[in-house]
N, C-alpha and C positions, 0 to 999 in steps of 0.2 A: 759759903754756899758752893756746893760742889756743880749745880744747874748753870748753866749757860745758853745764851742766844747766836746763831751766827747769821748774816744775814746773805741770801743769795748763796746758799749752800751747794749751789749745783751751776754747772754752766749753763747756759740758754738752751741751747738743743737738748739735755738734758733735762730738765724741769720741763720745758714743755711736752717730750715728749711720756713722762711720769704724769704731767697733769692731762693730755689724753686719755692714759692707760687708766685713770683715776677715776674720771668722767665715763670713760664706758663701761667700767665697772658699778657706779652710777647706775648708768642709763640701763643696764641689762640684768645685774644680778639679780635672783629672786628671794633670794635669804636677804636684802639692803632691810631692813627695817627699820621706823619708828619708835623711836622709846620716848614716851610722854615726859615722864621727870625729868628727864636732862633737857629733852626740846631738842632732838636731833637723830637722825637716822644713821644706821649703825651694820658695820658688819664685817668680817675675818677675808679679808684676800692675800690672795697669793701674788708675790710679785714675779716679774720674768727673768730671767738673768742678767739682762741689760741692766733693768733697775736695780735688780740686789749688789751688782759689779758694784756700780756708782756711787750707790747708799755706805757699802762696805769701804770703798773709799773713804770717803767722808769721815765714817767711826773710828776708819781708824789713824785717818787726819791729828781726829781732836781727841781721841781716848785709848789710842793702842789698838795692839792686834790680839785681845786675848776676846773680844766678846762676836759673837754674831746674833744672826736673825733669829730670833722664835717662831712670831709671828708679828700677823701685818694687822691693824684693826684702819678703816677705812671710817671717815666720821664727815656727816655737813650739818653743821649747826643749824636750824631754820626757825622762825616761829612758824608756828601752825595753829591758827586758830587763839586758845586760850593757854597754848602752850608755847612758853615763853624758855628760850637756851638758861639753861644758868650750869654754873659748876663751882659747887661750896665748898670754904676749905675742906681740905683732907690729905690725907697720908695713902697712896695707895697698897693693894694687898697683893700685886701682880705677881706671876710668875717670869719676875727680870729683875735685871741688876738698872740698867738705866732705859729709859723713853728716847725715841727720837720724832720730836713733835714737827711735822712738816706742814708748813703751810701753802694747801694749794691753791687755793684761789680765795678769793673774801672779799666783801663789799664793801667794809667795817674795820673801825680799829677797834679790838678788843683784844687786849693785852693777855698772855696770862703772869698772875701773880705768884712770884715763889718767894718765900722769907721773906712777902714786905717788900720786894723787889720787881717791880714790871719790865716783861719782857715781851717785844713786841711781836707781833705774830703779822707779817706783810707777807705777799706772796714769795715764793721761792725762802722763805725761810725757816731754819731748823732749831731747836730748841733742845737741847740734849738734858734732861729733865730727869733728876735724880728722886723720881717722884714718891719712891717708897720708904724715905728718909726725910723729904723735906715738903713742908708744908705749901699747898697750889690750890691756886683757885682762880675765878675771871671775877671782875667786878659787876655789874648790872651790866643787864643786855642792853645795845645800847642802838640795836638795828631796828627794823620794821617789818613790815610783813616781805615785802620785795628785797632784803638783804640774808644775809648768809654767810657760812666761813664752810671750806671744805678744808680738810683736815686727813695726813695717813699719819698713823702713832705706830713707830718700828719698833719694839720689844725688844731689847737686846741682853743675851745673858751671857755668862762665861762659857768659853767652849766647851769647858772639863765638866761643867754642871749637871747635876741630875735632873735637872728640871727640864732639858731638851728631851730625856728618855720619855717625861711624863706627857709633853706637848705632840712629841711624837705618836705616842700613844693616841694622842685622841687625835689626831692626823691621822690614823690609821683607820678610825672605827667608821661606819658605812654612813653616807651622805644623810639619810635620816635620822641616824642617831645624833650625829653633830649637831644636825638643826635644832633636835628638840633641848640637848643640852645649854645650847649657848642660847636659848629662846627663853632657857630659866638661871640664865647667871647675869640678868641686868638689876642692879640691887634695886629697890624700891618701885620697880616699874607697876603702872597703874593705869587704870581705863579711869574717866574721867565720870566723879559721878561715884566711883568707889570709895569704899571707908577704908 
C-alpha cells in the first residue's frame, strides 16, 4: 500500500492557524455547498502561502520534491436532516498523482479505509492517500446530528505534468463559469425526493 497516515503533521501554531483559515472559509465563502449524497458541504480554496509553505514541507518530508499543489478542496462531513455522511469504496478519477487528507477538526472517530487498512483521521492529521490506485472508503457514519469532521484534501501532482496547464486553465476562466462547472462535477448528486 503505497497510502499512509502521519499524525500531527504540522506544529501547533501551524495547524491552528490552517484550522482558522479553514473555518473562515467555512463561515464566509458563497460557492461552500451541500452535496446530499455524500452528507457534506463542499468546495475549491485557495490557500495562502504561509499554508502552501508548510503543507509543501510536509510532501516533501514524506514524498519528495517532484509534486506540488493543484488544487485545495475544503470538506465538513455533517448529517443533515435525512442525509447521513457516507463514502463507498472506490478508486478515484482526479486530476493528481497523490491526496493529502488533512484532518481539521472532528467530533468523531471515523477512520478512512484504504486496502482493508484503517487509518485514523484525529485532528492535525494527514493522510497521504494514493487514492487513484488504491481502494478507500469510511465505514458507517457513526456521529449524530451535533457531530462532524472538517476536512482540506490537497491534490498533489508532478511538477512536469500536463495536468497543472489543464487546472490552470480552468483557474483561469471567470468566477461564474467556475461555479456553474464545479456545481455539475459532483457525481450522483440529488435533491431529495428525486428518482
Amino acid at each position: 500500500m503505497r497510502s499512509f497516515g502521519i499524525e500531527n503533521i504540522f506544529s501547533e501554531d501551524d495547524y491552528l492557524y490552517l484550522k482558522n483559515y479553514i473555518y473562515n472559509n467555512i463561515n464566509t465563502a458563497s460557492d461552500f455547498i451541500y452535496t446530499e449524497y455524500y452528507g457534506r458541504w463542499w468546495n475549491i480554496v485557495e490557500l495562502d502561502d504561509r499554508i502552501n509553505t508548510f503543507i509543501m514541507e510536509a510532501v516533501r518530508k514524506h514524498l519528495g520534491d517532484n509534486l506540488v499543489i493543484a488544487f485545495n478542496q475544503c470538506i465538513k462531513y455533517q448529517k443533515i436532516g435525512d442525509c447521513i455522511p457516507k463514502l463507498e469504496p472506490h478508486t478515484d478519477h482526479f486530476y493528481n498523482d497523490y491526496t493529502l487528507d488533512i484532518t481539521i477538526d472532528t467530533t468523531l472517530n471515523w477512520p478512512l479505509e484504504i486496502e482493508g487498512q484503517y487509518l485514523s483521521c484525529s485532528n492535525n492529521s494527514g493522510i497521504f492517500l494514493d487514492g487513484n490506485n488504491e481502494n478507500h472508503s469510511r465505514p458507517e457514519y457513526p456521529g449524530s446530528d451535533n457531530d462532524y469532521m472538517v476536512m482540506l484534501y490537497v491534490n498533489l501532482v508532478d511538477q512536469n505534468s500536463d495536468i497543472l496547464n489543464k487546472i490552470n486553465a480552468m483557474k483561469g476562466l471567470s468566477e461564474n463559469t467556475r461555479k456553474m462547472l464545479l456545481s455539475r462535477m459532483i457525481p450522483r448528486q440529488h435533491k431529495k425526493g428525486a428518482e
